[in-house]
VEXTORVO-506113 format. One record per residue (C-alpha): residue number from 1; residue in one letter; x, y, z. Coordinates in steps of 0.5 Angstrom, whole numbers, plus 2048, in hexadecimal, padded with zeros to 3 digits. Layout:
REM VEXTORVO-506113
   nr  rest    x    y    z
  NUM     A    X    Y    Z
...
REM end
This chain:
REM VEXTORVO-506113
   nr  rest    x    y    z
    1     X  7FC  871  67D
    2     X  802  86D  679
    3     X  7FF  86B  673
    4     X  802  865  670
    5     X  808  868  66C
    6     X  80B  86C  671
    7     X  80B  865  675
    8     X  80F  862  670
    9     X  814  867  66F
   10     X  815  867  677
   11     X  815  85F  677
   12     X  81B  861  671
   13     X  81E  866  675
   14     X  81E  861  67C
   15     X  821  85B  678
   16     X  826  85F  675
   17     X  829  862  67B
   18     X  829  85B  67E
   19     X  82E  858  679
   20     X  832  85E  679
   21     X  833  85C  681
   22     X  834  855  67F
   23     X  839  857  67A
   24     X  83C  85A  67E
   25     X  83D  855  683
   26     X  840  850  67F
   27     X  845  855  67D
   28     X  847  855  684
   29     X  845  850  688
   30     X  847  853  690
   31     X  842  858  68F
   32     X  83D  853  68E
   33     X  83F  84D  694
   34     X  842  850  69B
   35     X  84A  84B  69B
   36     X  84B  847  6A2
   37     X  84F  848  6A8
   38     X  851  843  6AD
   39     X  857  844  6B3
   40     X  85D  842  6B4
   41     X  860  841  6BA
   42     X  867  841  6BC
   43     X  869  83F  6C3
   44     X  870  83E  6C6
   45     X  874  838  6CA
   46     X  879  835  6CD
   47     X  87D  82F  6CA
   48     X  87A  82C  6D0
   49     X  873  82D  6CD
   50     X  872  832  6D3
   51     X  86D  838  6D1
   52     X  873  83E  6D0
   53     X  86F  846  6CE
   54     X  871  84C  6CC
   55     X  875  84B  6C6
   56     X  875  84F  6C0
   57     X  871  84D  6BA
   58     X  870  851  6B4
   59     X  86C  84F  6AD
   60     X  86C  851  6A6
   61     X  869  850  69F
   62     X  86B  84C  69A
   63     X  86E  853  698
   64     X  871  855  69E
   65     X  86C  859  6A0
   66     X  86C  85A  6A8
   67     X  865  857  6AA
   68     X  865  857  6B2
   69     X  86B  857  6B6
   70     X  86B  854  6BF
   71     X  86D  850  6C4
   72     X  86A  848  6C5
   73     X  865  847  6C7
   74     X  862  84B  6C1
   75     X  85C  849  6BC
   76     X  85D  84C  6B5
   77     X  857  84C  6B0
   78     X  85A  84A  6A9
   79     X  855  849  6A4
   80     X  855  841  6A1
   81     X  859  83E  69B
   82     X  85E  845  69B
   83     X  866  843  69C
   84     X  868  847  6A2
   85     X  86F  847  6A6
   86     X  870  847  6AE
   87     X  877  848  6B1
   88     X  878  847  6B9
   89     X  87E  84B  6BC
   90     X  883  849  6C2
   91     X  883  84D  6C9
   92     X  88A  84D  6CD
   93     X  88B  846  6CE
   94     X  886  842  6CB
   95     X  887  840  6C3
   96     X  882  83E  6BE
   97     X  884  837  6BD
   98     X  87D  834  6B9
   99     X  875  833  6B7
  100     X  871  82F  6B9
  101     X  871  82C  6B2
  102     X  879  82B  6B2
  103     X  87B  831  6AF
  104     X  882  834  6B1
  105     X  881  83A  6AD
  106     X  87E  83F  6B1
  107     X  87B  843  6AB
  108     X  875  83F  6AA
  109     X  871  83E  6A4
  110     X  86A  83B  6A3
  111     X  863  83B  6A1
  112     X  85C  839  6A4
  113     X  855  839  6A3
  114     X  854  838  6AB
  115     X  854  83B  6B2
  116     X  85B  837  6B2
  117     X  860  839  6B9
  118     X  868  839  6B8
  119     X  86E  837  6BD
  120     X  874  83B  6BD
  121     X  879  837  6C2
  122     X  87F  83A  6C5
  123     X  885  837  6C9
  124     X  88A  83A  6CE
  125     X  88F  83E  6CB
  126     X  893  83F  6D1
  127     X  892  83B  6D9
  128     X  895  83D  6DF
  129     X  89A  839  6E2
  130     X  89B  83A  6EA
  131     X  8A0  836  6ED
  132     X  8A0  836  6F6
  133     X  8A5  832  6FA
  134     X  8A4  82E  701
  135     X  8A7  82A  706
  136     X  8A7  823  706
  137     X  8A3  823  70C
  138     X  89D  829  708
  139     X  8A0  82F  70C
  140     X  8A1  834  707
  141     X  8A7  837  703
  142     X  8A8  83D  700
  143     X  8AE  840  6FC
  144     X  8B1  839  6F8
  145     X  8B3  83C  6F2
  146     X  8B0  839  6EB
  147     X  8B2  83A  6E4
  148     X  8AD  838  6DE
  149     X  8B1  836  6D8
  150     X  8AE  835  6D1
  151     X  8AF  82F  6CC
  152     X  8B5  832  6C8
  153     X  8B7  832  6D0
  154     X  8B7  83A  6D0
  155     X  8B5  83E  6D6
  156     X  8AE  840  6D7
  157     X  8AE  842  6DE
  158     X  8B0  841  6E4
  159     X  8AF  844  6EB
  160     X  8AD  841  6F2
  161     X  8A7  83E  6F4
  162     X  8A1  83F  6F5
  163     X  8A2  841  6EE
  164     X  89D  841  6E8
  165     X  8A0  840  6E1
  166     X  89C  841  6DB
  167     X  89D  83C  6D5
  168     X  89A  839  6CE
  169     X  895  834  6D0
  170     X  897  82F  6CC
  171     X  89F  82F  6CB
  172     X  8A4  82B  6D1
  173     X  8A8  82F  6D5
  174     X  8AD  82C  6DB
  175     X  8AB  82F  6E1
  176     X  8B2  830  6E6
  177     X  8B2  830  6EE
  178     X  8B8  831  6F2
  179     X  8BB  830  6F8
  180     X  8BC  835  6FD
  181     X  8C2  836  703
  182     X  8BD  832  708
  183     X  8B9  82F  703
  184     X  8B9  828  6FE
  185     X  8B4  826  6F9
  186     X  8B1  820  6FA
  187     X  8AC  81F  6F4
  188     X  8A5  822  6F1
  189     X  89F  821  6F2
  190     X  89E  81D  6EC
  191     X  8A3  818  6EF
  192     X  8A9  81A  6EB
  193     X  8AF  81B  6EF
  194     X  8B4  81E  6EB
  195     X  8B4  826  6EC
  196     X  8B2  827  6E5
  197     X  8AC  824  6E2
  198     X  8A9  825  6DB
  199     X  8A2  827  6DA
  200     X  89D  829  6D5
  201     X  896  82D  6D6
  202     X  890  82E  6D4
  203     X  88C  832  6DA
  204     X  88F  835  6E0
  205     X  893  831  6E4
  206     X  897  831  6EA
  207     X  89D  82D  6EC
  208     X  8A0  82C  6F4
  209     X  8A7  82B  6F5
  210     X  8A8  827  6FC
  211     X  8AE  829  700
  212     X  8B2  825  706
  213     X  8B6  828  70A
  214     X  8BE  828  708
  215     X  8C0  825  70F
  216     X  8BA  81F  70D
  217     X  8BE  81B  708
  218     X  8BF  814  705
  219     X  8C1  810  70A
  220     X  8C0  809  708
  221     X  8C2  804  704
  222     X  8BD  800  700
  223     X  8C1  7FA  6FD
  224     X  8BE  7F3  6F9
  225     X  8C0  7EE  6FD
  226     X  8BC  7E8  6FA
  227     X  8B9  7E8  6F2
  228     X  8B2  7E6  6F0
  229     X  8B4  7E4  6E9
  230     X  8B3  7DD  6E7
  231     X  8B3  7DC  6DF
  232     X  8B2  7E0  6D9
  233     X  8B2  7DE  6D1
  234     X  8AF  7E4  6CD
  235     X  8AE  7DE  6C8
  236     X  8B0  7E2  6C2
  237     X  8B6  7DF  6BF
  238     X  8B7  7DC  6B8
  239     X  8B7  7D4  6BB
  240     X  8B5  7CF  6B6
  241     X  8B1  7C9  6B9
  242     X  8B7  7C4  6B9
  243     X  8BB  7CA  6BE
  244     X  8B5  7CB  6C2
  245     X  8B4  7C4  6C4
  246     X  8BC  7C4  6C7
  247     X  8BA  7CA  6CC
  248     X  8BB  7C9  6D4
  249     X  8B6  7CC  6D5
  250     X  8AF  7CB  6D0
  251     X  8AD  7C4  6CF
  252     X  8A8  7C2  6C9
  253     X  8A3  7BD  6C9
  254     X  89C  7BD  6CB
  255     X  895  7B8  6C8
  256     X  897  7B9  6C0
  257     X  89D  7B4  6C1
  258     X  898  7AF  6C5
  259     X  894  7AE  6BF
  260     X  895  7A9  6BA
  261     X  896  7AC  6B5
  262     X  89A  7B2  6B8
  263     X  895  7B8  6B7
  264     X  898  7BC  6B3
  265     X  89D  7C1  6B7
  266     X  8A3  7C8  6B6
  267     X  8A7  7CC  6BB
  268     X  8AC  7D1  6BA
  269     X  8AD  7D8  6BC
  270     X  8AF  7DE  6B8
  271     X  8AE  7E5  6B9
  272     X  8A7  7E5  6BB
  273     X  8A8  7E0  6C1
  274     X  8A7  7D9  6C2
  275     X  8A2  7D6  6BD
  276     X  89F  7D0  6BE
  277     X  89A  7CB  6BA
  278     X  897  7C6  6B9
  279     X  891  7C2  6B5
  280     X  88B  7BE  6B7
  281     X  88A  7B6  6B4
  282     X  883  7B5  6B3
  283     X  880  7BB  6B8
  284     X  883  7B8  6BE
  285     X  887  7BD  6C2
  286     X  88E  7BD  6C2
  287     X  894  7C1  6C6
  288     X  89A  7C4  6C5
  289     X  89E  7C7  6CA
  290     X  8A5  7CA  6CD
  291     X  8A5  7C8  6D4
  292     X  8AB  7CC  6D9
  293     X  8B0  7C9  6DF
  294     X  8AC  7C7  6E6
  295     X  8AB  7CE  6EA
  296     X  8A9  7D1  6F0
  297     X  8A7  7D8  6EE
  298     X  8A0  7DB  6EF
  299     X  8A0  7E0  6E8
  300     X  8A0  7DE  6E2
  301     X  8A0  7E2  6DC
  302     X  8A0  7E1  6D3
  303     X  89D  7E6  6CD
  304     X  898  7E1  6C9
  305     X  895  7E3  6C3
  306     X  890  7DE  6BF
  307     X  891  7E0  6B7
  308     X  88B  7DD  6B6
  309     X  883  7E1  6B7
  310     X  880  7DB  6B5
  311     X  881  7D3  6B3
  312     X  87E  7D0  6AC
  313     X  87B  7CA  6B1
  314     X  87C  7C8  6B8
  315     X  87F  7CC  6BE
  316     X  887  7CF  6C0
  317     X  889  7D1  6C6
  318     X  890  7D5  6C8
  319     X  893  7D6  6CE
  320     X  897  7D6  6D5
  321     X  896  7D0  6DA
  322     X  899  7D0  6E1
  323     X  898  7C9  6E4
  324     X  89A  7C4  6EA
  325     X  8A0  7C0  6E8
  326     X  89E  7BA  6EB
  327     X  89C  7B6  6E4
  328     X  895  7B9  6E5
  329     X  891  7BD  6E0
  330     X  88F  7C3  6E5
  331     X  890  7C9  6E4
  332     X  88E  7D1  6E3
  333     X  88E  7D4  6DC
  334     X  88D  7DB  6D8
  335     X  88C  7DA  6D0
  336     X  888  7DB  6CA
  337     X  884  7D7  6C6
  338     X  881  7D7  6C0
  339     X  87B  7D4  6BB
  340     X  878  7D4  6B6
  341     X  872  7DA  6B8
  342     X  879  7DF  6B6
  343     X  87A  7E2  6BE
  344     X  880  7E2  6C2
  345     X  87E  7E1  6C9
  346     X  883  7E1  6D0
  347     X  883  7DE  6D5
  348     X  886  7DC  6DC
  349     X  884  7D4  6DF
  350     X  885  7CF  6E3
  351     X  885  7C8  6E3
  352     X  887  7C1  6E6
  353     X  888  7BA  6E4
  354     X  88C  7B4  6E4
  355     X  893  7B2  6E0
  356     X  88F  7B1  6D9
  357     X  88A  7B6  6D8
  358     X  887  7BD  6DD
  359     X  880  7BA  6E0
  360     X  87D  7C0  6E2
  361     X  87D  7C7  6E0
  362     X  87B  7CE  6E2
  363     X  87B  7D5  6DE
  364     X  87E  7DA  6E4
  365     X  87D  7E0  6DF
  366     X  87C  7E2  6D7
  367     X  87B  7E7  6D2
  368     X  875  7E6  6CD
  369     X  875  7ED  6CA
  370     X  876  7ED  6C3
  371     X  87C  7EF  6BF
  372     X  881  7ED  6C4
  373     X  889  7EE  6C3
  374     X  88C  7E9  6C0
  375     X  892  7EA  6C5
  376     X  892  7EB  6CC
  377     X  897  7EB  6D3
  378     X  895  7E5  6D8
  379     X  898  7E6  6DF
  380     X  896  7DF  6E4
  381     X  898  7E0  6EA
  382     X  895  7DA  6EF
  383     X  897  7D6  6F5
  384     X  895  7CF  6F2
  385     X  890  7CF  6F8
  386     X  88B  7D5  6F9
  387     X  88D  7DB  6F5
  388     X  88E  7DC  6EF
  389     X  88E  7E4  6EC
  390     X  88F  7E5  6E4
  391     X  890  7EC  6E0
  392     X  88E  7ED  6D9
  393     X  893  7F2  6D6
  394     X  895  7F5  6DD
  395     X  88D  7F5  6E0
  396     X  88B  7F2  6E4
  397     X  885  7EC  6E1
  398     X  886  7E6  6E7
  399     X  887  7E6  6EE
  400     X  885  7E1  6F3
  401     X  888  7DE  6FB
  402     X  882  7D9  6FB
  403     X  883  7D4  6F5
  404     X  884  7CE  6F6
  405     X  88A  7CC  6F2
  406     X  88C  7C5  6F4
  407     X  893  7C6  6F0
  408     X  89A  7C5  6F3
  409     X  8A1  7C9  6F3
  410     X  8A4  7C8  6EF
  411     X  8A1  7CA  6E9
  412     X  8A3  7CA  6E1
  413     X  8A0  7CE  6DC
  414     X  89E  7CD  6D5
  415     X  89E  7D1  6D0
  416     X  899  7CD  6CB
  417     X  894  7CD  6C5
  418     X  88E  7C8  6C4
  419     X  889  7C7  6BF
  420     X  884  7C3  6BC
  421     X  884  7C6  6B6
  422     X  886  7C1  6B0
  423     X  887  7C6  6AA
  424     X  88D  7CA  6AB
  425     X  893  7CA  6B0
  426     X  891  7CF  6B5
  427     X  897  7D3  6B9
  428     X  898  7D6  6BF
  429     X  89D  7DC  6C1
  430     X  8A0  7DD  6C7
  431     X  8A5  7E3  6CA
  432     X  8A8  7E6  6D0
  433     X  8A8  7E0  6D4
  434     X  8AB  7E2  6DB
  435     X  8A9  7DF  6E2
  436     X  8AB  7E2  6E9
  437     X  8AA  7E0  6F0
  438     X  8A5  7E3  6F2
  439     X  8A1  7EA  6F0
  440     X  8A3  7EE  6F7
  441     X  8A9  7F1  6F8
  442     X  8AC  7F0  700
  443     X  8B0  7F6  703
  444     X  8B2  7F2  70A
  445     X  8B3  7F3  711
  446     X  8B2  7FB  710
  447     X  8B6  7FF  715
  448     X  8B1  804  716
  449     X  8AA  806  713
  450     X  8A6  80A  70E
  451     X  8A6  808  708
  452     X  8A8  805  701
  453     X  8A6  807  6FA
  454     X  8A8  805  6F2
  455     X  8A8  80A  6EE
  456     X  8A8  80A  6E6
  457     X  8B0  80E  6E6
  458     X  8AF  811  6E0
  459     X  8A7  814  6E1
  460     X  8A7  814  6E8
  461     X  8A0  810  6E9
  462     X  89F  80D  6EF
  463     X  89F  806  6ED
  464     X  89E  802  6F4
  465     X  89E  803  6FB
  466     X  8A0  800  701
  467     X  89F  802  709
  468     X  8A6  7FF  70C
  469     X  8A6  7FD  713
  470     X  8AC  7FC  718
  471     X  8B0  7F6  719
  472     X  8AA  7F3  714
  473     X  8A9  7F1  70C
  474     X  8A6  7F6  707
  475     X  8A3  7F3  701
  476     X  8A1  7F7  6FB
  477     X  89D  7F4  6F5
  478     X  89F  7F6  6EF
  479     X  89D  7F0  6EA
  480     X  898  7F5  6E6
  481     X  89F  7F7  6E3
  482     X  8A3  7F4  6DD
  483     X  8AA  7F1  6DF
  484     X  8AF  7F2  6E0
  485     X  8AD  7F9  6E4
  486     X  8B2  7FE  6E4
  487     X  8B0  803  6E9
  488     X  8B2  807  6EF
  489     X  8B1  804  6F6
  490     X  8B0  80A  6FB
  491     X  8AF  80A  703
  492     X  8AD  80F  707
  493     X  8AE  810  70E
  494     X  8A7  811  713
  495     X  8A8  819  712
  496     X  8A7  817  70B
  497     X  8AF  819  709
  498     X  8B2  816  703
  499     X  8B7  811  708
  500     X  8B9  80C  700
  501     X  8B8  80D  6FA
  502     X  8BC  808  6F4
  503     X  8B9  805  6ED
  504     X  8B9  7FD  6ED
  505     X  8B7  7F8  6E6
  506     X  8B3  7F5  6EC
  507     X  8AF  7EE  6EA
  508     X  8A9  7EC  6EF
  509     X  8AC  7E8  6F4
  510     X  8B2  7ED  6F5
  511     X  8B4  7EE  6FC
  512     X  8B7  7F5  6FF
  513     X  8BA  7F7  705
  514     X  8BA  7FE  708
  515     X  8C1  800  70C
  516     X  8C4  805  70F
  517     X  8CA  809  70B
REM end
């Protein structure tokens, strides 16, 4: 049995140990708490953000000491709030381009207290280039010698196809196909029909080089034997008003002048095009306009701009008009308006009315969409009696055979600003100002069938076809295009040989001919 002082002595003993355990511990706190881990994931893609493994990774301390080492997909434990350092190597081909944190340093530095998962994104190096030849009809062809060329125009490569060249993803090079004895180029499978084309790659490509025979050559000639051009005023000349008022062309009048007083009103053309403008008395809308020759063309085309995103009071409008000449206030029309609520808003309509004011409107389309441009290229083309298609910026935003337009050719523009805000003269702008007779190019009364095609001549793109029929008129639309065009007009026989090829500055309305050489 303990009697009470060995008790106290036991007691001492125990406590004296347990200080000594805790001393200790707070002298070195590792050995008293255990440190966290967390994982760190690295994963690999490709610039397409496709998943892309097997790429070497290896992770070290902030002493460079080696932790673990692997291919992605890989897991690393690492212990949280310590600074580590990961590299990701290339393979062959696929060069480290980034982090998923933007990084482009492929040694990467960083510090996490949460599982946390890295990306490293690779690109392409290097991409094959294979280039195959065929017949114009897609019979194969085999053994047309290529040559590839660099940028400093030094030769890569050369060799007859098929052949696969390997190039720099990302460099141009220009890509060559040579006639043979029996053989004549004819274009690529881009379009383009010059021997060589320029190319740049990112992935693996190949291009077709299609061939005719050398005793189908071009055979016809194409010849312009009718012009669609009517007028054109790029509108950018340093005119004051006094000299624009002596223009042939332009006539300046409009509402503005028919008040009493005349409401305030300026034109005058500089650098930046026609400006016309013009202040409202007393909130009563007034015009002013410049107004063109009668005419009978279909297609009608100005750049407008509204310097303007709001008014301080009251409304503005800018636009382009096309309306009946029989002292009638009908007509069809693309614009911008403006108020006070700070938008711009495009719009194509309609309207009808008598020899003093417009009786009825129809708003045919309109863009309310916020932060519209300031500026934009209208194209109207109309009939004046059911059709009438309109092109914002060369797309396509109207277009209808079943209106009822009531105006009568010929027609007169108007280029015209109006508003009924009284707090400052408000201008419009206007440029490129052209109009043709039509938004079709003719080739008549064709010798033979098969087909007919505009081309870019400096790309190669396909920019409209046409199927040409014997003895018959061929019309090919082109009015989504700015003019003047200069393009390449190529016809093909119904063997799909190339029997024409010539470059034309081409209006809509032009009319060709095809003749035998």
């Amino acid at each position: 049995m303990r009697t009470v002082s060995r008790l106290l002595v036991e007691l001492r003993e125990e406590l004296a140990g347990t200080i000594i355990i805790l001393l200790f511990a707070s002298s070195f706190p590792y050995l008293a708490t255990a440190q966290a881990t967390v994982s760190l994931t690295v994963t690999s893609k490709l610039s397409d953000n496709s998943l892309f493994t097997g790429m070497w990774t290896e992770l070290r301390d902030s002493n460079g000491t080696l932790v673990g080492t692997g291919w992605t997909i890989i897991t690393y434990s690492v212990i949280s709030g310590q600074t580590y350092h990961i590299v990701a190597a290339d393979y062959n081909q696929y060069i480290f381009d980034h982090w998923d944190d933007g990084s482009t340093n492929r040694f990467h530095t960083f510090s996490i207290t949460e599982a946390t998962s890295l990306t490293a994104y690779y690109r392409l190096a290097f991409v094959r280039l294979t280039v195959i030849s065929k017949f114009t009809s897609e019979n194969s062809l085999t053994g047309v010698n290529t040559e590839l060329r660099d940028s400093s125009n030094n030769l890569v490569s050369s060799g007859p196809t098929p052949i696969e060249y390997t190039v720099t993803a990302g460099r141009t090079y220009a890509l060559t196909a040579f006639d043979t004895e029996n053989n004549v180029f004819d274009h690529w499978d881009t379009g383009a029909t010059g021997s060589s084309i320029t190319i740049t790659l990112s992935s693996d490509t190949t291009h077709t080089a299609y061939y005719r025979s050398s005793d189908v050559s071009i055979s016809y000639a194409l010849e312009k034997t009718y012009s669609g051009f009517v007028a054109a005023d790029p509108l950018t000349s340093s005119l004051t008003r006094e000299q624009l008022s002596q223009s042939s062309y332009w006539t300046f009048g409009g509402s503005a002048f028919s008040q009493s007083p005349n409401a305030p009103n300026d034109y005058f053309e500089d650098s930046n095009g026609l400006h016309i403008g013009v202040q409202s008395i007393g909130g009563k809308w007034a015009g002013l306009y410049a107004v063109t020759r009668d005419t009978t063309a279909f297609l009608f085309h100005a750049t407008i701009t509204t310097p303007y995103s709001n008014t301080d009071d009251g409304w503005y409008n800018v636009g382009l008009y096309v309306q009946d000449s029989i002292n009638r206030l009908t007509y069809v029309s693309c614009y911008a308006t403006v108020g006070p609520s700070g938008s711009i808003h495009w719009a194509v309509g309609q309207a009808k009315g008598n020899s003093t004011t417009a009786t009825w409107w129809q708003n045919l389309w309109s863009d309310t969409s916020p932060n519209q441009p300031s500026t934009r290229e209208c194209t109207l083309i109309t009939n004046g009696r059911n059709y009438m298609t309109v092109y914002m910026d060369g797309q396509l935003v109207f277009s209808s055979k079943a209106l009822k337009l009531d105006m009568r050719s010929p027609f007169v523009i108007f280029l015209e600003t109006q508003t009924s805000s009284t707090s400052n003269l408000l201008y419009g702008v206007f440029r490129d100002y052209y109009v043709s007779l039509d938004e079709s190019i003719k080739v008549t009364r064709s010798p033979l069938s098969g087909s007919a095609r505009i081309v870019d001549p400096n790309t190669g793109k396909v920019l409209a076809t046409g199927v040409l029929v014997k003895d018959k008129t061929t019309s090919i639309n082109i009015a989504q295009a700015h003019f003047p065009l200069t393009a390449r007009i190529q016809v093909y026989d119904n063997s799909n040989n190339l029997v024409a090829s010539e470059i034309f500055s081409t209006w809509g309305g032009d009319i060709f001919s095809l003749s035998k050489l």
